[in-house]
C-alpha positions as CSV (number, residue, x, y, z in Angstrom):
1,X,-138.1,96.2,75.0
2,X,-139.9,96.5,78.3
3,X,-140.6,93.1,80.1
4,X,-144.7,93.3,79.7
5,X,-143.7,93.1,75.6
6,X,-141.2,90.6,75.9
7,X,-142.7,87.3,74.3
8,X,-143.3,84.9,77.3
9,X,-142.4,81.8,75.3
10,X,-138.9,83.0,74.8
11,X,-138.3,85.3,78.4
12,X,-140.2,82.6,80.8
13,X,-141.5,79.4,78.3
14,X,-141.7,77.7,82.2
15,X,-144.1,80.7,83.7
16,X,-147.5,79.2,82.8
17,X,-146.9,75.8,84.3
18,X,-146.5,77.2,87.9
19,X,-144.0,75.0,88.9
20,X,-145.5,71.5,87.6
21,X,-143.7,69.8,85.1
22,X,-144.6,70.1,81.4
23,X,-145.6,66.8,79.3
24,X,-143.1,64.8,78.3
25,X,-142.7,61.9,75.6
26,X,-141.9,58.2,76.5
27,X,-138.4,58.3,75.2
28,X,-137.5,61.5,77.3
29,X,-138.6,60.1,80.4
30,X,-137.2,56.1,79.8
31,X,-133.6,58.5,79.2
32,X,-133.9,60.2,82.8
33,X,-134.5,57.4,84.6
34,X,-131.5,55.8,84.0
35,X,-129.7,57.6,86.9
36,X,-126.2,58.6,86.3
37,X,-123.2,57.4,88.7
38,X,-122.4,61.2,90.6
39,X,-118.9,62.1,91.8
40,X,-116.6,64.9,92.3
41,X,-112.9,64.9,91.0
42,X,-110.6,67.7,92.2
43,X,-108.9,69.6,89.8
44,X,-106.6,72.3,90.6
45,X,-108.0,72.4,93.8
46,X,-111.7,72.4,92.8
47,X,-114.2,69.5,93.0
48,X,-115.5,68.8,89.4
49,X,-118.9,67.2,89.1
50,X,-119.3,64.2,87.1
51,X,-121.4,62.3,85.6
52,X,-121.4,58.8,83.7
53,X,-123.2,55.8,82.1
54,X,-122.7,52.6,80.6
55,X,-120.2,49.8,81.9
56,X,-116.0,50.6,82.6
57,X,-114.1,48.9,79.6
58,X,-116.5,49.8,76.7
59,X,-115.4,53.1,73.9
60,X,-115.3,56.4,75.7
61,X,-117.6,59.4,74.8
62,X,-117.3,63.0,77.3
63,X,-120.1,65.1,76.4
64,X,-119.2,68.9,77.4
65,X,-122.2,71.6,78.0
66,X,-121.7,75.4,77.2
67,X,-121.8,78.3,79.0
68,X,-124.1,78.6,81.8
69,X,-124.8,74.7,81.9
70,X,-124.4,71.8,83.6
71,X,-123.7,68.1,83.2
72,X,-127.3,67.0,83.1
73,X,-127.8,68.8,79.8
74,X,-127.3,65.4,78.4
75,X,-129.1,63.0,81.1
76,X,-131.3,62.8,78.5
77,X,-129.2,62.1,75.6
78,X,-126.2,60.1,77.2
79,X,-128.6,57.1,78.1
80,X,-129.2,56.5,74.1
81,X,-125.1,55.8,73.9
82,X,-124.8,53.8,77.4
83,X,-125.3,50.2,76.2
84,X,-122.5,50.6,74.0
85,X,-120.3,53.0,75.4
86,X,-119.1,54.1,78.5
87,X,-120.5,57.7,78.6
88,X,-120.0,60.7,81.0
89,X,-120.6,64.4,81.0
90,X,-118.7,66.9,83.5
91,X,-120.3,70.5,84.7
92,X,-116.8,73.1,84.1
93,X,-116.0,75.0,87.0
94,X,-117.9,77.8,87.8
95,X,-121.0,76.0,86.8
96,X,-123.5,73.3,87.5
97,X,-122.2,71.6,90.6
98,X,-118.8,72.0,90.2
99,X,-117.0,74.7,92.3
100,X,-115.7,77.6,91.1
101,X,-112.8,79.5,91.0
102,X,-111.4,83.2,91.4
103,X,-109.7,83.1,88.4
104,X,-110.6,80.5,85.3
105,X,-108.1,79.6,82.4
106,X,-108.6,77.4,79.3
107,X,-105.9,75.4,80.8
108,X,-108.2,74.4,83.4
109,X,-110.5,73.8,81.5
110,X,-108.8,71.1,80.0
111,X,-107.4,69.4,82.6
112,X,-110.9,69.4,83.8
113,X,-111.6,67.6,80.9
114,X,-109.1,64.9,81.2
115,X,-109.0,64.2,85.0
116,X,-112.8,63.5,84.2
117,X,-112.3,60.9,81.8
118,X,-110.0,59.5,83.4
119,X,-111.9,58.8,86.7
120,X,-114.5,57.7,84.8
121,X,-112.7,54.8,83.2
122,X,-113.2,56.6,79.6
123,X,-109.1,55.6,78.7
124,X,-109.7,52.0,80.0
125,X,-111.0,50.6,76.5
126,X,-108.7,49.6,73.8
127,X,-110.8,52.1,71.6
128,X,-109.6,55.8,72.5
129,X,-112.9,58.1,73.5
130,X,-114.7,60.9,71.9
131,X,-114.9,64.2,73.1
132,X,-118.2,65.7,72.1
133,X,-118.3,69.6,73.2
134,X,-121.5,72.2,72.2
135,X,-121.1,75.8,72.3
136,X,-118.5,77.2,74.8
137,X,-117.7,73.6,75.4
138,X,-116.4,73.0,71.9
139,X,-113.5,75.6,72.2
140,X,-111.7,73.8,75.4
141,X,-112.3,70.4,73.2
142,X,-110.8,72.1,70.5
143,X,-107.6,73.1,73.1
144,X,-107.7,69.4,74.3
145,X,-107.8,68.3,70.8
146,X,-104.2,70.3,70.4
147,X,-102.8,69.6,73.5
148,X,-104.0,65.4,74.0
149,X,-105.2,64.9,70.6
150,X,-103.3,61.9,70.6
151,X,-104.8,60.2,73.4
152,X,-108.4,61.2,71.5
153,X,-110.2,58.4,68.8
154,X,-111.5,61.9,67.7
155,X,-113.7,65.5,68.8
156,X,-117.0,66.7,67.3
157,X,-117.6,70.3,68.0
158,X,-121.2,71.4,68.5
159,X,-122.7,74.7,67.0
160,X,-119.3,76.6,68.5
161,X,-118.4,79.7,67.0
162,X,-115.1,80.9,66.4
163,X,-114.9,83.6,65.4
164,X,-112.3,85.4,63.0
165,X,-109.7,87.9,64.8
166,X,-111.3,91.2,62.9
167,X,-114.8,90.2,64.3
168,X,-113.5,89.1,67.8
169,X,-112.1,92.2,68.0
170,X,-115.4,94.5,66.7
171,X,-117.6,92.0,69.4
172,X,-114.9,93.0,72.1
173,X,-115.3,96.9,71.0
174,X,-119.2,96.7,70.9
175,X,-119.3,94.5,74.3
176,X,-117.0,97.3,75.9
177,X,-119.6,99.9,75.3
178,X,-122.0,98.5,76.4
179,X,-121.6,96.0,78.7
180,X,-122.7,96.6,82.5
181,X,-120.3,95.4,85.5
182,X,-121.0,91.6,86.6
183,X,-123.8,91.4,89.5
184,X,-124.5,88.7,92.1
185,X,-127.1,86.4,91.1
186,X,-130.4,86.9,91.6
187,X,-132.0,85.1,95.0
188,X,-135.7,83.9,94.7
189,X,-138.3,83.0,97.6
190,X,-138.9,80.0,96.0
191,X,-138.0,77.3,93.8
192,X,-141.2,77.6,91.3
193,X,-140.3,81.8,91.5
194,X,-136.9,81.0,90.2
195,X,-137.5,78.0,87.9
196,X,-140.5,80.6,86.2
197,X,-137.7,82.9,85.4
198,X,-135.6,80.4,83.8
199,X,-135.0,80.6,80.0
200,X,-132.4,79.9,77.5
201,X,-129.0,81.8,76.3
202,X,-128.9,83.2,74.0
203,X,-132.2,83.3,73.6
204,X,-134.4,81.3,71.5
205,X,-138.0,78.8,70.9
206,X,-137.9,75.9,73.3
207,X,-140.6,73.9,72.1
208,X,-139.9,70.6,74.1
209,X,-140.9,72.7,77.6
210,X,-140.1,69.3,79.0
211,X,-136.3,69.7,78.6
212,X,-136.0,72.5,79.3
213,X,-138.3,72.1,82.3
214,X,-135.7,69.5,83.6
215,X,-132.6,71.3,82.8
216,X,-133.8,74.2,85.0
217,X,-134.5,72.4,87.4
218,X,-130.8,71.3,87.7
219,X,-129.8,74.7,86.9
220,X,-130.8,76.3,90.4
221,X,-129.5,75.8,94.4
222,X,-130.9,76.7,98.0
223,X,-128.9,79.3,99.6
224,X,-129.5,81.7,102.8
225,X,-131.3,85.1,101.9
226,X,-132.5,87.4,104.5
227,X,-135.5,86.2,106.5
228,X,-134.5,82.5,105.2
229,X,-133.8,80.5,102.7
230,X,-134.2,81.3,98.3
231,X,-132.7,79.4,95.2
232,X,-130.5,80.9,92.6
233,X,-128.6,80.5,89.6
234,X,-125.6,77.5,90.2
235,X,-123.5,79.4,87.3
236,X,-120.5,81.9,88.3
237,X,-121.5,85.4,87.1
238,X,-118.5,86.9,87.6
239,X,-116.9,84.3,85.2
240,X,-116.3,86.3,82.3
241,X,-115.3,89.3,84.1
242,X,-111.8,87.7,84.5
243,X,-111.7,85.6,81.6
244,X,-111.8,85.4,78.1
245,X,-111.4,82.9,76.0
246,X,-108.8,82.6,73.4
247,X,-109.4,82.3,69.6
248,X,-108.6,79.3,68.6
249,X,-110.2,79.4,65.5
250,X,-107.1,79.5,63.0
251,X,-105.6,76.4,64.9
252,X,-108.7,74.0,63.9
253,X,-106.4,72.5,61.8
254,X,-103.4,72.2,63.9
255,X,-105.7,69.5,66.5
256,X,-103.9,65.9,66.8
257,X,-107.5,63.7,66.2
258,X,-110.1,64.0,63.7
259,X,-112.6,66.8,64.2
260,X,-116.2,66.7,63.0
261,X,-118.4,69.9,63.1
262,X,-122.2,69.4,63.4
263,X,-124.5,72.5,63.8
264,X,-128.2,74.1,63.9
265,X,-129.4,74.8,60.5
266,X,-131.5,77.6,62.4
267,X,-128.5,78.6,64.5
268,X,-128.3,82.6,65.0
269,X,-124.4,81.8,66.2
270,X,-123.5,79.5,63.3
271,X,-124.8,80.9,60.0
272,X,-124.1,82.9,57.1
273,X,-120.0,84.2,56.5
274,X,-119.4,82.9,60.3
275,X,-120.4,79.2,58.8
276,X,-118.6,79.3,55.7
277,X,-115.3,81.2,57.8
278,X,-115.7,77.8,59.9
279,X,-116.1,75.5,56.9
280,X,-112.6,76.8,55.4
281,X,-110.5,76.1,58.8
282,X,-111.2,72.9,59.3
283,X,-109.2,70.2,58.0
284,X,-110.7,69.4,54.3
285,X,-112.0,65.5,55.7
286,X,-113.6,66.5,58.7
287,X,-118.0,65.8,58.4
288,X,-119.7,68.9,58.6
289,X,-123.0,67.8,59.8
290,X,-126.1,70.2,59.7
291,X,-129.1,69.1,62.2
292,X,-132.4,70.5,60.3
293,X,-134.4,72.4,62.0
294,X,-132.6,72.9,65.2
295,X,-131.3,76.3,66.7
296,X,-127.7,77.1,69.0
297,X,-129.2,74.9,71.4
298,X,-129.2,71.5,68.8
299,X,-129.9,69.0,71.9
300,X,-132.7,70.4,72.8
301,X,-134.5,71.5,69.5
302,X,-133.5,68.4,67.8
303,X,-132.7,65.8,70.8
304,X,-133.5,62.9,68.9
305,X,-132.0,63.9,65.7
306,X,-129.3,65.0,67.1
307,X,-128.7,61.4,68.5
308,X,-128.9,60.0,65.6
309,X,-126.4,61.9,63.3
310,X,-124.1,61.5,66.5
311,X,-124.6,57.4,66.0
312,X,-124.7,57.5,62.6
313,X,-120.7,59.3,62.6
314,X,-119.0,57.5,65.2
315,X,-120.9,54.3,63.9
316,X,-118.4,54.7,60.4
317,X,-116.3,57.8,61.6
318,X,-112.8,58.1,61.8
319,X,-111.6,55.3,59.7
């Protein structure tokens, strides 16, 4: 497919606004203006962005992005937890404005996750915190899960998919065809250039242009180009050149907290034997939570659903 047939709405839904920003509800922007405390914790020698809401001493939540993302995926849905918990979010190395690394390791990862938590006061409540982790993000919760479960109230894993070893293996085989090697990011003359090239991954429909208007605009940095300055993409691309993750999908089970699994009912990732594969490794009394109409990317589809089933689980979940 040639990019004059490619369907604007999916490749560039940002393009025809020309750099303004789209509509947005009353709820969306009452969430965004309650600004986020910003810091940066090292870990293993690089500074970790973080993010958090809500006062020191209440339950714990860490919301974790997926690939390619940042912390301020949930600016917009961390304020609906903040008057009750104490609430922070974290950008992984190699992404959003943490720094990255030459080499990455799901061990990282994880510490990355803790060190987090704990500068942001999310162990200082009586009530141990929840881990909430969507895509990519839900596979080093899972590893935390395993290695800290203990110091967890529980983890709820986000439209993840993990697959089985037999179709790891095939997606290795197909991506080693045809895969191209890594290349630097692209650098654009101008912030409304890049931010009309933005658009999501995988891809999909992103109705509420108003998210995803805001998420790319935390998505993208200045940097020096020739003849000046341009912005490009704050992800790593040469991330997964070095790195791949490890299947944890037959240790599900094995994690030291309860694990709830919530997911897109229009998801292209999580669907069909891939969702039922899923169903059968996690432990028998772990919710399994579909969000209706919602794709991969469930907090942005279904933002406001998507808080609610979250509320409505920790409000009675675990026992």
């Amino acid at each position: 497919m040639d990019q004059e047939t490619k369907d604007p709405r999916l490749y560039t839904p940002l393009a025809a606004f020309a750099g303004q920003a789209p509509p947005a509800p009353g709820w969306f922007r009452h969430a965004i203006e309650q600004k986020p405390e910003r810091s940066l914790v090292e870990v293993r020698g690089a500074k970790i962005e973080a993010l958090a809401w809500g006062e020191r001493g209440k339950p714990g939540i860490l919301f974790l992005h997926g690939n390619g993302a940042h912390a301020d995926w949930w600016s917009y849905i961390a304020p609906f937890f903040a008057a009750h918990h104490r609430v922070a979010a974290l950008s992984w190395s190699g992404m959003g404005g943490s720094d990255w690394r030459e080499h990455y390791t799901l061990e990282a990862f994880v510490d990355e996750m803790m060190a987090v938590a704990d500068h942001t006061g999310l162990f200082e409540a009586e009530e141990k915190p929840v881990f909430v982790g969507h895509s990519f993000g839900g596979v080093p919760t899972i590893a935390c899960g395993i290695a800290h479960g203990e110091r967890l109230r529980a983890a709820v894993v986000v439209d993840t998919p993990l697959w089985s070893p037999a179709e790891r293996k095939a997606r290795r085989e197909r991506r080693s065809k045809s895969s191209r090697e890594p290349r630097p990011n692209r650098v654009y003359p101008s912030f409304n250039a890049a931010l009309a090239r933005f658009r999501l991954a995988p891809i999909q429909p992103g109705d509420n242009t108003c998210i995803v208007d805001y998420i790319a605009r935390h998505s993208l940095k200045r940097v020096a180009r020739e003849g000046g300055e341009g912005w490009t993409w704050k992800f790593d691309p040469f991330m997964w050149h070095q790195f791949e993750l490890p299947n944890l999908a037959l240790e599900l089970a094995t994690m030291k907290c309860p694990v709830a699994l919530m997911w897109g009912s229009r998801s292209k990732l999580m669907s069909g034997k891939l969702l039922e594969y899923v169903m059968q490794l996690a432990p028998p009394d772990s919710p399994k939570i579909e969000i209706p109409d919602a794709e991969h990317h469930v907090m942005i589809d279904q933002p406001l659903a998507f808080v609610a089933a979250l509320r409505g689980l920790l409000a009675g979940w675990p026992r």
